[in-house]
Backbone of each chain as ProteinMPNN parsed JSONL, in Angstrom:
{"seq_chain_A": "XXXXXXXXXXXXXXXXXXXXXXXXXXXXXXXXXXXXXXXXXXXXXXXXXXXXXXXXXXXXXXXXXXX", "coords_chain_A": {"N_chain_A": [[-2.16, 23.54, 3.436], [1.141, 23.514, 1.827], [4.354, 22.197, 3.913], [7.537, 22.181, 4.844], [9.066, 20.041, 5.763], [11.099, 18.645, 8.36], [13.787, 14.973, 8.764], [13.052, 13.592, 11.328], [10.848, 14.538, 12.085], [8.708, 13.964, 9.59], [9.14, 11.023, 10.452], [7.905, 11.198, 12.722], [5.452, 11.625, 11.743], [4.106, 9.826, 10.146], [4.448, 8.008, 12.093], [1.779, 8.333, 13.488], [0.243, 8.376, 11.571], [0.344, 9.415, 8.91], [0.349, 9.563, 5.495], [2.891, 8.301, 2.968], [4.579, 9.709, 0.525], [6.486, 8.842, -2.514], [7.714, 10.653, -5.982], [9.194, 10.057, -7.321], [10.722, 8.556, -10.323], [9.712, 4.808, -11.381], [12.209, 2.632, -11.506], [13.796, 3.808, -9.754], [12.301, 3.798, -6.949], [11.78, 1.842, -6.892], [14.225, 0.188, -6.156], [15.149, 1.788, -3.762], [13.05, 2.67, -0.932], [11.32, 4.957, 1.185], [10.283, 3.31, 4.115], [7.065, 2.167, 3.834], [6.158, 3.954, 1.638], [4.264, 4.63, -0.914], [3.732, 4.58, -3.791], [3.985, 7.337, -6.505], [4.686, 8.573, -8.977], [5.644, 11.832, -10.016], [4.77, 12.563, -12.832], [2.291, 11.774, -12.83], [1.148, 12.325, -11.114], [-0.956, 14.511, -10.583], [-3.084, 13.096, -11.89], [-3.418, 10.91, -10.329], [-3.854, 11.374, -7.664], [-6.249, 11.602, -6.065], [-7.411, 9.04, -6.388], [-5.378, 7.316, -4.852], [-4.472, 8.268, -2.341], [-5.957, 9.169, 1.099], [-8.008, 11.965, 1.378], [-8.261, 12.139, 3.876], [-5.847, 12.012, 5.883], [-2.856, 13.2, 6.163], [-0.477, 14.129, 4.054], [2.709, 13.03, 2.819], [5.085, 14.235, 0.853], [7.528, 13.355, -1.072], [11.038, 13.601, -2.624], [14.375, 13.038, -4.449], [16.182, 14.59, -3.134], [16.468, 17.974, -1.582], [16.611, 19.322, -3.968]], "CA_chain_A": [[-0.991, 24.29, 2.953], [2.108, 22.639, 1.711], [4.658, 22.721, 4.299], [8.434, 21.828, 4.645], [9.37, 18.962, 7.143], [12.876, 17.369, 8.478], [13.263, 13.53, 8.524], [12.235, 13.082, 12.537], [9.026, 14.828, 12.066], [8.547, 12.464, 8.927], [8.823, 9.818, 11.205], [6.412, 11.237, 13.743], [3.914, 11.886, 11.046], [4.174, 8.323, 9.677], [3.698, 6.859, 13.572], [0.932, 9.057, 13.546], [-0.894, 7.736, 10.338], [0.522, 10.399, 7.819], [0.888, 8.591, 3.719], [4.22, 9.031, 2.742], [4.643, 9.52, -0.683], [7.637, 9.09, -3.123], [7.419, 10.531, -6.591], [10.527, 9.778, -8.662], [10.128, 7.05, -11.047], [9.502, 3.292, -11.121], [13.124, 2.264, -11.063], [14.236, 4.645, -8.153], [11.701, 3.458, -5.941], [11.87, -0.079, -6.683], [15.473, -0.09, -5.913], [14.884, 1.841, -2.609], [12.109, 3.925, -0.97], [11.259, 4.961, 2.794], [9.453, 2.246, 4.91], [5.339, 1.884, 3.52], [5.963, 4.82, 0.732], [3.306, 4.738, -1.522], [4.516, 5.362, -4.953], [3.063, 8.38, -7.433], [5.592, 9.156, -9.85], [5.714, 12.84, -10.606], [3.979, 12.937, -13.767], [0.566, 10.962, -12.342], [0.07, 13.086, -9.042], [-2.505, 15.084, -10.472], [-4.526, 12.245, -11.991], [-3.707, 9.814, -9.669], [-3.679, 11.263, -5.782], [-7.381, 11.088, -5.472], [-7.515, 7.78, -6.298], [-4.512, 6.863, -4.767], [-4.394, 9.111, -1.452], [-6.508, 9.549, 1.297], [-8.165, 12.959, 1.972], [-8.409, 12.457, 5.595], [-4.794, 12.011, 6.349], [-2.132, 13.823, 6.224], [0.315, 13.399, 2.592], [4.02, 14.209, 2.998], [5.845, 13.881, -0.28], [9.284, 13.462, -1.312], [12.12, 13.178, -3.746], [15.782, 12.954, -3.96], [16.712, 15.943, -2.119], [15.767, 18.819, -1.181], [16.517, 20.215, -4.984]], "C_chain_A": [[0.262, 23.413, 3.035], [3.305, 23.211, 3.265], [6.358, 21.717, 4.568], [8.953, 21.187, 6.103], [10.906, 18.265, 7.263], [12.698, 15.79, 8.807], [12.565, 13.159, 10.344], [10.809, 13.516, 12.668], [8.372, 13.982, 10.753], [8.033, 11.78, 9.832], [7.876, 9.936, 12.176], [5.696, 11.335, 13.267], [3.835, 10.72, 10.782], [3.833, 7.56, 10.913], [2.464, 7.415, 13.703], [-0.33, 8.722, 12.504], [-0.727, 8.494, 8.945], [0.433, 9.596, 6.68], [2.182, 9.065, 3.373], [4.259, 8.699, 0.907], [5.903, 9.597, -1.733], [6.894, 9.519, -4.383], [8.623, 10.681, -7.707], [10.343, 8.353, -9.49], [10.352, 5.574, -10.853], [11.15, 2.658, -10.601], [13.854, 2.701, -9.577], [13.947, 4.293, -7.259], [11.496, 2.381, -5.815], [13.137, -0.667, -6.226], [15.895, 0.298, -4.521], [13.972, 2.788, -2.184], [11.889, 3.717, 0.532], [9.953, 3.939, 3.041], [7.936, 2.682, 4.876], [5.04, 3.029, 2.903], [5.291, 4.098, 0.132], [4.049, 5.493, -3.02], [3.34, 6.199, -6.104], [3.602, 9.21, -8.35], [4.714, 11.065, -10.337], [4.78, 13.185, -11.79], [3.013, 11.989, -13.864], [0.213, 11.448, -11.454], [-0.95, 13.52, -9.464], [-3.901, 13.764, -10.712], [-5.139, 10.956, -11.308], [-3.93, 9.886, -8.093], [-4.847, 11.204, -5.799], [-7.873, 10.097, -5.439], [-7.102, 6.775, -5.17], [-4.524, 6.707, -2.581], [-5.805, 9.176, -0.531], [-6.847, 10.698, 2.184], [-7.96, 13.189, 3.543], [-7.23, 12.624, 6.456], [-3.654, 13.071, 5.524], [-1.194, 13.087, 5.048], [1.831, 14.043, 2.88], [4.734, 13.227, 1.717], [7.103, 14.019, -0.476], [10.191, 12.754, -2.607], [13.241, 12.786, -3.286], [16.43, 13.486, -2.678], [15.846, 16.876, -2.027], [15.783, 19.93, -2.5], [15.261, 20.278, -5.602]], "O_chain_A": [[0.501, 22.702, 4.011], [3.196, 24.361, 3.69], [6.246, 20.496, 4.451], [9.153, 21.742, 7.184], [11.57, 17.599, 6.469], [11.58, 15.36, 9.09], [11.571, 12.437, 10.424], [9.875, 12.948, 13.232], [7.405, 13.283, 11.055], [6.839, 11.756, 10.132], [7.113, 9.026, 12.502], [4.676, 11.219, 13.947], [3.07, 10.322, 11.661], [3.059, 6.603, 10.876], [1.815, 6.566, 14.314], [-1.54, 8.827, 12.705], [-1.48, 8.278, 7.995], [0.451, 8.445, 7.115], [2.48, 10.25, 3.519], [4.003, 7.657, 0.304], [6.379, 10.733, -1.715], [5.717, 9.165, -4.455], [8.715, 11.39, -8.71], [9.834, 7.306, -9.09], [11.259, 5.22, -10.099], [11.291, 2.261, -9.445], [14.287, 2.019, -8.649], [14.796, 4.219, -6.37], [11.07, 1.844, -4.792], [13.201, -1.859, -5.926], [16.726, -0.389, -3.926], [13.9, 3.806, -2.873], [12.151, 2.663, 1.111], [8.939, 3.832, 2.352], [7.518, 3.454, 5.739], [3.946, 3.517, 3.186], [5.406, 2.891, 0.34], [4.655, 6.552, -3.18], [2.221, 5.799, -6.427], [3.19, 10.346, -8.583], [3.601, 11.306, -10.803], [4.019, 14.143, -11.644], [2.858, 11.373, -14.919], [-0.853, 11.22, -10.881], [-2.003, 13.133, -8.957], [-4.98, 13.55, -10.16], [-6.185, 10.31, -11.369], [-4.127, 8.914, -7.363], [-4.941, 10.114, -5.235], [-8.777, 9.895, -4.629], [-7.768, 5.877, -4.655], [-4.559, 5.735, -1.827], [-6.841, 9.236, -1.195], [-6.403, 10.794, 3.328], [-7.595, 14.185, 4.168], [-7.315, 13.199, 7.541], [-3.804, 13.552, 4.401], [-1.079, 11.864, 4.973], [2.071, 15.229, 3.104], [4.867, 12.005, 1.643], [7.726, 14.936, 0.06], [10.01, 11.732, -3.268], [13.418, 12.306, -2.166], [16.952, 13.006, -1.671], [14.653, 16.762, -2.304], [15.262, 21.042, -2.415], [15.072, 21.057, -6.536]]}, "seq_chain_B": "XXXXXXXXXXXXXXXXXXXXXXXXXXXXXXXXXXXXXXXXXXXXXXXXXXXXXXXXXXXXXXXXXXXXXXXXXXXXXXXXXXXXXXXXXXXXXXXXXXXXXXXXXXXXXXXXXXXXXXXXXXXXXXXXXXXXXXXXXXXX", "coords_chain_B": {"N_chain_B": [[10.546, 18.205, 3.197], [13.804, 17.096, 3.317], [14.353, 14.979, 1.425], [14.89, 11.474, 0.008], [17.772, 10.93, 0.512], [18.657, 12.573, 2.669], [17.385, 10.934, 4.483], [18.529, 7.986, 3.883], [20.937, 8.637, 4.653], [21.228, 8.942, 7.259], [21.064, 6.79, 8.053], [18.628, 5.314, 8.278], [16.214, 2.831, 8.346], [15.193, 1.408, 5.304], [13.194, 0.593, 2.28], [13.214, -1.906, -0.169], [15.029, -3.267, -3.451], [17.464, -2.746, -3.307], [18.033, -2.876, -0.658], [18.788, -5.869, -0.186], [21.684, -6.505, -0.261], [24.11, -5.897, 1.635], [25.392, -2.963, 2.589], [27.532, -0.128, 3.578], [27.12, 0.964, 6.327], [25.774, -1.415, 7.589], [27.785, -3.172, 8.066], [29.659, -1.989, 9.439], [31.712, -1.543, 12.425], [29.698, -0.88, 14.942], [30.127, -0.863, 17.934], [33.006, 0.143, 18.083], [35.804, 1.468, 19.963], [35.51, 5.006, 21.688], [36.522, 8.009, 22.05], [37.675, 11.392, 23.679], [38.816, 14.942, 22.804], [40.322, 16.058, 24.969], [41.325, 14.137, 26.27], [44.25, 11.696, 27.188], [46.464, 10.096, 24.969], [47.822, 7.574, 26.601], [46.121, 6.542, 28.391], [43.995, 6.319, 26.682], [44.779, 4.441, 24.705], [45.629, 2.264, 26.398], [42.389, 1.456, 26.889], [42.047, 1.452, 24.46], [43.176, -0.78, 23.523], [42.642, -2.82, 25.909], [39.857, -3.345, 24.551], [39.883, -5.193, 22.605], [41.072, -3.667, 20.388], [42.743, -1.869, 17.454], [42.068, 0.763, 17.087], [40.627, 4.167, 16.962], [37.863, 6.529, 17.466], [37.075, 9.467, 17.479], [35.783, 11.823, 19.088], [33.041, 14.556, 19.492], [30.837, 15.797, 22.249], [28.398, 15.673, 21.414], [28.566, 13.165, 19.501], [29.898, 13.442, 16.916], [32.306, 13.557, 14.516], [35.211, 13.453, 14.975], [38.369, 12.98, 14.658], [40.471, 11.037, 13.929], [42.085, 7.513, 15.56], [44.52, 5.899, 14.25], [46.618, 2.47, 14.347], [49.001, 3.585, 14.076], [49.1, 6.453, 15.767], [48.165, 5.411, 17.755], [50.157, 4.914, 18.569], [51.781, 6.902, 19.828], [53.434, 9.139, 21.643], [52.353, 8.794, 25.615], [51.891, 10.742, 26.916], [50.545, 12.683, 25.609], [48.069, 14.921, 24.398], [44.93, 13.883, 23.032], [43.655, 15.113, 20.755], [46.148, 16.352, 20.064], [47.485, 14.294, 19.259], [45.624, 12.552, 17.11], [44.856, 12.022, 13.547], [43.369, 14.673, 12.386], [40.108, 15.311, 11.071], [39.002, 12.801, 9.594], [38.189, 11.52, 6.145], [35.015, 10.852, 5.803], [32.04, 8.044, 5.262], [28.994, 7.595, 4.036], [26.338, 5.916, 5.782], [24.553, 4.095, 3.522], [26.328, 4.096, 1.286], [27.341, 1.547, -1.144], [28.991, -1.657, -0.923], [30.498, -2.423, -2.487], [31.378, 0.197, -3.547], [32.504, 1.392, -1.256], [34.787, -0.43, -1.099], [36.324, 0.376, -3.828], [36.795, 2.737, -3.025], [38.513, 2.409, -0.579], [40.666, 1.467, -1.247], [41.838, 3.023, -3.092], [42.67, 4.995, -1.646], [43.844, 3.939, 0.311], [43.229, 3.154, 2.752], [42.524, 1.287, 5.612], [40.555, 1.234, 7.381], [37.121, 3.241, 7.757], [35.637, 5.826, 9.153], [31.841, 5.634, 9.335], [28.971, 7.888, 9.419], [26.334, 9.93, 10.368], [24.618, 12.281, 7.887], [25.115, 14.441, 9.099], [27.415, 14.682, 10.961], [27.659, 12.666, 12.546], [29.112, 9.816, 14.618], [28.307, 6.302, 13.169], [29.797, 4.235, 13.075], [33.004, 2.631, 12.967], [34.61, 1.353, 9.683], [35.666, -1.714, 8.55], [38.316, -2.956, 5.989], [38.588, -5.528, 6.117], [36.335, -6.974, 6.231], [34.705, -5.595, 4.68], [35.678, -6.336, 2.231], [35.723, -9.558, 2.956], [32.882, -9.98, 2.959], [32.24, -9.571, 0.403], [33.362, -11.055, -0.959], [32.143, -12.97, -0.045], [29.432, -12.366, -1.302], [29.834, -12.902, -3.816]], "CA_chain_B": [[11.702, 16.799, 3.627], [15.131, 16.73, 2.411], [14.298, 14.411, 0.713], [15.251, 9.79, 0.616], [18.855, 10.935, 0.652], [18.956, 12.61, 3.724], [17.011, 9.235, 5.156], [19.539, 7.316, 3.888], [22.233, 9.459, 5.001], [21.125, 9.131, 8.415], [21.162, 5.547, 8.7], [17.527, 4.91, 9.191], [16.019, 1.416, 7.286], [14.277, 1.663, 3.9], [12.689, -1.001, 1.518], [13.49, -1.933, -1.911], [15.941, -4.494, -3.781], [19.161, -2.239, -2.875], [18.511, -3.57, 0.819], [19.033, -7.176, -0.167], [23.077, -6.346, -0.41], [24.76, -4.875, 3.404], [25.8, -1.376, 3.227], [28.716, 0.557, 4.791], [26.215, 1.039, 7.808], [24.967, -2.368, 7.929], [28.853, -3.418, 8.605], [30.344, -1.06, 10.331], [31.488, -1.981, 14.067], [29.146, 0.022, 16.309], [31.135, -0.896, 19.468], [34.224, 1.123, 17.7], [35.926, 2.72, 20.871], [35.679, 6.326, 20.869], [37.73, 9.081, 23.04], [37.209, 12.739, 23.154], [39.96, 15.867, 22.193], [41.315, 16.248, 25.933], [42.294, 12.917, 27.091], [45.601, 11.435, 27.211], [46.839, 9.224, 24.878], [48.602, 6.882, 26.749], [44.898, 5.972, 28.982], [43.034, 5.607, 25.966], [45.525, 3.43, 24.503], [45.099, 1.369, 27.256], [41.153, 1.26, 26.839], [41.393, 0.917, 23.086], [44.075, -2.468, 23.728], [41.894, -3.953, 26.281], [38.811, -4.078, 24.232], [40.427, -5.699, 21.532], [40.785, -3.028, 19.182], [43.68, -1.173, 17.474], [41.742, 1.942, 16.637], [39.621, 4.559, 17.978], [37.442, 7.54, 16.722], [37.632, 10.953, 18.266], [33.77, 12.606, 18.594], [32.421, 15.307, 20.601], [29.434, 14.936, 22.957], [27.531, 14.965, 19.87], [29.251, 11.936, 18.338], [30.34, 14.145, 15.77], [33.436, 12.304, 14.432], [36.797, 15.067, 14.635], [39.399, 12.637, 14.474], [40.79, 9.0, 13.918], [43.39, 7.379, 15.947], [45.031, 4.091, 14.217], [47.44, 2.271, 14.922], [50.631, 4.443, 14.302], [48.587, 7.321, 16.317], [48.376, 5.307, 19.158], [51.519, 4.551, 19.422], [52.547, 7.81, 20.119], [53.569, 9.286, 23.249], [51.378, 8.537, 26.256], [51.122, 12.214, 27.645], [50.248, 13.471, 23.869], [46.412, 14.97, 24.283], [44.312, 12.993, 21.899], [43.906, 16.657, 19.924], [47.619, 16.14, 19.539], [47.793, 13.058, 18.033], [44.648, 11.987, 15.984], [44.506, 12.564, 12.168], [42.278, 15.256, 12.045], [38.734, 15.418, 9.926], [39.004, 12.024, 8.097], [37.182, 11.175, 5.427], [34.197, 9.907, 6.411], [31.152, 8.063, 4.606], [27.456, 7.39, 4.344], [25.622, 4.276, 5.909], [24.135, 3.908, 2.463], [27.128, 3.577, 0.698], [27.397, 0.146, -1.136], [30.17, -2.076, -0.425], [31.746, -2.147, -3.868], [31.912, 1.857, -3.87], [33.32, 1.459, -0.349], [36.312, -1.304, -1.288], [36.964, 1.146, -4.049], [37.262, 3.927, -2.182], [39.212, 2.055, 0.77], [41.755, 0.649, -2.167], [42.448, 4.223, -3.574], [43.03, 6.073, -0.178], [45.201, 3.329, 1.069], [42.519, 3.12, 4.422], [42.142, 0.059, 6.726], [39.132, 1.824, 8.645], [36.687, 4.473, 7.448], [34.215, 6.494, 10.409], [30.42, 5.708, 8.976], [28.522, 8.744, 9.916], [25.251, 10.232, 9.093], [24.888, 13.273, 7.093], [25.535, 15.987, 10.07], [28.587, 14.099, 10.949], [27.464, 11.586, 13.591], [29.661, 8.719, 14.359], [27.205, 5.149, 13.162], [30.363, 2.835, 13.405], [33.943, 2.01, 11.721], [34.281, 0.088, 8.723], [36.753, -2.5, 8.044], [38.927, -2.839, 4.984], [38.823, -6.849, 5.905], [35.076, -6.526, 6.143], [34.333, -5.362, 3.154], [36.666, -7.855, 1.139], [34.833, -10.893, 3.37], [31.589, -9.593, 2.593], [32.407, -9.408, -1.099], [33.675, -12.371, -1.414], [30.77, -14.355, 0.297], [28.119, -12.284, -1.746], [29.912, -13.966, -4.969]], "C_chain_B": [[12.899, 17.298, 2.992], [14.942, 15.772, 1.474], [15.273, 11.957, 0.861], [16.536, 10.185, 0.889], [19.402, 11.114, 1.925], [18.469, 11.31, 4.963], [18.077, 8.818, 5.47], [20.692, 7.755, 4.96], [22.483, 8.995, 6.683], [21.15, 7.377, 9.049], [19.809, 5.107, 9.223], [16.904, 3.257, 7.64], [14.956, 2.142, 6.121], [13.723, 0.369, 3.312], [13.014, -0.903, 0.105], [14.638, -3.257, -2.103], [17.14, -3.907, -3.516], [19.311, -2.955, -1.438], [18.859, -4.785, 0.873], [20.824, -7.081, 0.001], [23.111, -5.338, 0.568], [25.444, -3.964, 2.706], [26.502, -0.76, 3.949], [28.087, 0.357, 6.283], [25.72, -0.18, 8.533], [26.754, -3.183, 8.668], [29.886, -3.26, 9.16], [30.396, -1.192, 11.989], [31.253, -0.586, 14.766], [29.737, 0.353, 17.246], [32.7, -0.402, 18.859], [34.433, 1.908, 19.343], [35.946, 3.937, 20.176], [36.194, 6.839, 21.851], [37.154, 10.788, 22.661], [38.791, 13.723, 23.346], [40.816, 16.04, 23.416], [41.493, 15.49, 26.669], [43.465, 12.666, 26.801], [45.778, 10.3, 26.167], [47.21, 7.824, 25.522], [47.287, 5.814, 27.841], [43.977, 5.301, 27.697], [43.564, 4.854, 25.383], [45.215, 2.104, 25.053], [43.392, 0.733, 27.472], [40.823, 0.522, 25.704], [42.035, -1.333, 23.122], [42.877, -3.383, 24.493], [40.257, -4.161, 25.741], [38.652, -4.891, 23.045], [40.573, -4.924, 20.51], [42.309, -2.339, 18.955], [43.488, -0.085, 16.399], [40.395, 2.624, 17.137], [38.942, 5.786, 17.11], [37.101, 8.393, 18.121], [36.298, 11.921, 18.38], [33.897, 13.424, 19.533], [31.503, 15.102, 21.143], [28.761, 14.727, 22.436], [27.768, 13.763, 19.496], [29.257, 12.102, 16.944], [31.824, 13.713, 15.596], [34.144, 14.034, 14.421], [38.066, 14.252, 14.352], [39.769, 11.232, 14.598], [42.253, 8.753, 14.659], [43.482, 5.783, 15.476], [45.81, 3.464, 14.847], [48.791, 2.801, 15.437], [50.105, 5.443, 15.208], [48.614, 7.049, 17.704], [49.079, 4.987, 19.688], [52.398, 5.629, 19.495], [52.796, 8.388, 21.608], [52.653, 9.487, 24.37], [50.777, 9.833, 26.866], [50.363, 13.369, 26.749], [48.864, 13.653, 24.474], [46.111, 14.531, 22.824], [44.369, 14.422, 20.288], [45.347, 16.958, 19.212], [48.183, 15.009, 18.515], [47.345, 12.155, 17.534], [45.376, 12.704, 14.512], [43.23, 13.098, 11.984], [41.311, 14.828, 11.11], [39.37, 13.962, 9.227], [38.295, 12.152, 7.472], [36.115, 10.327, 5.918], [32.834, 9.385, 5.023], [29.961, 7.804, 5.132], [27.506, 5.859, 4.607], [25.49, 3.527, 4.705], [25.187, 3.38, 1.507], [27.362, 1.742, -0.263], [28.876, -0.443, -0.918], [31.651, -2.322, -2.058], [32.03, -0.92, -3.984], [32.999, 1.906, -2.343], [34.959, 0.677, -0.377], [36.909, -0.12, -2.374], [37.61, 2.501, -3.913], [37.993, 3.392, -1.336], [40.299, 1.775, -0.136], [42.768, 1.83, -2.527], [42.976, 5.151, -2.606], [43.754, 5.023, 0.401], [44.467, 3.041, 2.905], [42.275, 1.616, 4.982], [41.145, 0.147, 7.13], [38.648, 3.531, 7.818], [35.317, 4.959, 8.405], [33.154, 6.481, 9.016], [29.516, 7.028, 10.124], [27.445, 9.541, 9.376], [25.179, 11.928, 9.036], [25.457, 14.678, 7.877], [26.279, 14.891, 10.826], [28.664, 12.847, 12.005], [27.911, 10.216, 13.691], [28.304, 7.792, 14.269], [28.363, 3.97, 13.65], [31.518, 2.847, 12.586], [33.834, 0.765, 10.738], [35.208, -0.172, 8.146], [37.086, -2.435, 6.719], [38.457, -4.444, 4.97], [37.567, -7.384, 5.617], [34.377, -6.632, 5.329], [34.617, -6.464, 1.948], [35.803, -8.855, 1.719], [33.003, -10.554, 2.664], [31.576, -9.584, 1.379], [32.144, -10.76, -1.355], [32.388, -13.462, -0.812], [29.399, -13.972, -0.61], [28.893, -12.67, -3.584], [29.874, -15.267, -5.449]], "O_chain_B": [[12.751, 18.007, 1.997], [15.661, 15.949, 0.491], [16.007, 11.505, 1.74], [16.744, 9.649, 1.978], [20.251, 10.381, 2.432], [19.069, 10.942, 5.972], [18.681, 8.921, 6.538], [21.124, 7.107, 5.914], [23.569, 8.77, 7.216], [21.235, 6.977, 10.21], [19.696, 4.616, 10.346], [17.244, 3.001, 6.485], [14.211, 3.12, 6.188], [13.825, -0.733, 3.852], [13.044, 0.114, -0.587], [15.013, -4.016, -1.209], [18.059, -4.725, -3.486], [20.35, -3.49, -1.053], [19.323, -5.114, 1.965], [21.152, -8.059, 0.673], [22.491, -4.274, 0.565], [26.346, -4.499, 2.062], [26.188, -0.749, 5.139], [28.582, -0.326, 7.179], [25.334, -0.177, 9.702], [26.709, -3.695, 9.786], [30.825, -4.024, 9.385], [29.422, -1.007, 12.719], [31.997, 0.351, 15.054], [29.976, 1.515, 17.574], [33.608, -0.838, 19.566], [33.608, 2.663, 19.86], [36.171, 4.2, 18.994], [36.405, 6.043, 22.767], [36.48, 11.204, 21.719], [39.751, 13.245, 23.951], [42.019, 16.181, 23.193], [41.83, 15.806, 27.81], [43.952, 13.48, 26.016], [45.122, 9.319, 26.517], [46.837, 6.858, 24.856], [47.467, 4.611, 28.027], [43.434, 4.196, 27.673], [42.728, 3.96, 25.256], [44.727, 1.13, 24.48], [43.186, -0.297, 28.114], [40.027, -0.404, 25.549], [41.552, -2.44, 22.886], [42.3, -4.342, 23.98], [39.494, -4.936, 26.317], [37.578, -5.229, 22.549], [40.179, -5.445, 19.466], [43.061, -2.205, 19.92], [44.135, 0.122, 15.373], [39.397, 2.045, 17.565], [39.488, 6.034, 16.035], [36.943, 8.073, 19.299], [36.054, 12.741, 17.496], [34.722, 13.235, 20.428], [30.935, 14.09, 20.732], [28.166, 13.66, 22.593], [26.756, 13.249, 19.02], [28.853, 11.36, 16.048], [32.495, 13.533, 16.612], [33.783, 15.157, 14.069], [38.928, 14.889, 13.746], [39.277, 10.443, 15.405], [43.263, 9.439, 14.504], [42.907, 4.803, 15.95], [45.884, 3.743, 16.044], [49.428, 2.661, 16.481], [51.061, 5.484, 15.983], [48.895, 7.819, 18.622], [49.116, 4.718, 20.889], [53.603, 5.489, 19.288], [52.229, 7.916, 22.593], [51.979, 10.501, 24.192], [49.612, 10.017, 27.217], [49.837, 14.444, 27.036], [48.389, 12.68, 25.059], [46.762, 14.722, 21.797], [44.992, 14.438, 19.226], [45.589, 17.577, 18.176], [48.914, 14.924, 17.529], [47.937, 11.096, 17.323], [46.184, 13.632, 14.458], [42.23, 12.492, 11.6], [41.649, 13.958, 10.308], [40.214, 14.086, 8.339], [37.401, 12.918, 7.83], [36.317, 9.209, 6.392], [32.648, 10.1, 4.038], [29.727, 7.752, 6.34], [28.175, 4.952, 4.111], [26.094, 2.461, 4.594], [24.989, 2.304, 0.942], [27.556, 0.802, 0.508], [29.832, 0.316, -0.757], [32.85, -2.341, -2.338], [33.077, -0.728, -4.601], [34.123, 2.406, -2.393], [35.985, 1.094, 0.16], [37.938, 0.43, -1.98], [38.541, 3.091, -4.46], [38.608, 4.404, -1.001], [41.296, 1.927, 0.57], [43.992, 1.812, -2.394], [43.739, 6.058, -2.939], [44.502, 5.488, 1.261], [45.103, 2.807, 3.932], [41.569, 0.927, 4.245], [40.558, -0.912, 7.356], [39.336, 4.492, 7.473], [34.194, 4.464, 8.303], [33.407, 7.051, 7.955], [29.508, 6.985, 11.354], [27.439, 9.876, 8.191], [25.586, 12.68, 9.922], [26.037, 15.647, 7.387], [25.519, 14.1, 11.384], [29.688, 12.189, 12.183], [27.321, 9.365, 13.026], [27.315, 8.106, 14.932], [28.069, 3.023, 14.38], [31.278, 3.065, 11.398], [33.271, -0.322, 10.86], [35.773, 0.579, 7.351], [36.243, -1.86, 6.031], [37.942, -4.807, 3.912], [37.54, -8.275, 4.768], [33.532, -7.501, 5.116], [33.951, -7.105, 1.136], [34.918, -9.161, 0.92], [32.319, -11.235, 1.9], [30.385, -9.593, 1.071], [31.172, -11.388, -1.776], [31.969, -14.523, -1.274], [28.472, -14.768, -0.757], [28.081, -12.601, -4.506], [30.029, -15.487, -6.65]]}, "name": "protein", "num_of_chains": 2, "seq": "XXXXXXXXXXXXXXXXXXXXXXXXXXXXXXXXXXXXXXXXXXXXXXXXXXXXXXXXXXXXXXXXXXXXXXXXXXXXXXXXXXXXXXXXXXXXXXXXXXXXXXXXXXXXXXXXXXXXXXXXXXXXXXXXXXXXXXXXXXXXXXXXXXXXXXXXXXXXXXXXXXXXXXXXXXXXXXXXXXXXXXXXXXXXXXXXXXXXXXXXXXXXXXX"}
């Protein structure tokens, strides 16, 4: 179940082994993105997180904000 | 999440080609004295002078910024409570900030010093006017 996280629990999921995922597009995240994001632009999650992603861990995704 | 912004906001490191170029946060003096709302002028004066500085920021136990004291501020009367004679709420900015949005913002407000603070108001560090300009000028 999806579930809504603040940035220090981030960071404890990430010491923890979580995937962190950005999905705003190529330029955005090439220009800056949180420390060992994994990029999955928005319009490829569906066809690309099983590829991409792995089931066993924990996925916490993110954008700009919180809009 | 909030999302990279609030990251940023907060002053924590990221990766990408924006990090190659320092950042309000990245040049902002840490060791900024700071003072809190019911001391005396005329002591912290004396604290801010002997650590070489001629300006101070005003936080609560949080290090939630409330108030700036520059130079004209601290040269006001020594029994003044700090609450008396800071410049309330400055303007404050993000770590993130780049340093060309910060010179033009420091140019248009007429500021010497602007409190870096992350997004729930937490002093990170002041940031020079002279700073900024040196830093310019060496990344041309």
């Amino acid at each position: 179940m999806p579930e809504e996280i603040r940035r220090d629990e981030v960071r404890r999921l990430v010491e923890a082994g979580a995937q962190l995922v950005e999905v705003l597009p190529s330029p955005e995240y090439e220009e800056e993105h949180l420390p060992g994001a994994i990029h999955l632009p928005l319009k490829h999650i569906d066809a690309r997180a099983t590829e991409v992603l792995d089931r066993g861990r924990p996925v916490i995704v993110y954008c700009w904000d919180t809009a | 999440m909030d999302g990279k912004l609030d990251w940023m906001a907060a002053g924590w490191p990221t990766e990408g080609t924006n990090t190659q170029h320092p950042r309000a946060g990245d040049i902002a003096h840490r060791d900024v004295p700071t003072c809190t709302l019911s001391e005396k002028l005329g002591a912290v004066r004396e604290r801010v002078k002997a650590a070489g500085w001629d300006a101070a920021v005003v936080v609560n136990e949080q290090r939630v910024v409330l108030g700036l004291l520059r130079s004209k501020e601290l040269a006001g009367h020594a029994d003044l409570r700090i609450e008396q004679a800071m410049r309330p709420a400055p303007s404050t900015c993000r770590p993130f900030v780049s340093l060309h949005e910060m010179a033009h913002f420091m140019v248009e407000h007429s500021s010497e010093s602007a409190p870096i603070t992350t997004s729930d108001g937490r002093l990170v560090g002041l940031l020079l006017q002279k700073d900024v300009a040196g830093e310019l000028r060496r990344e041309r």
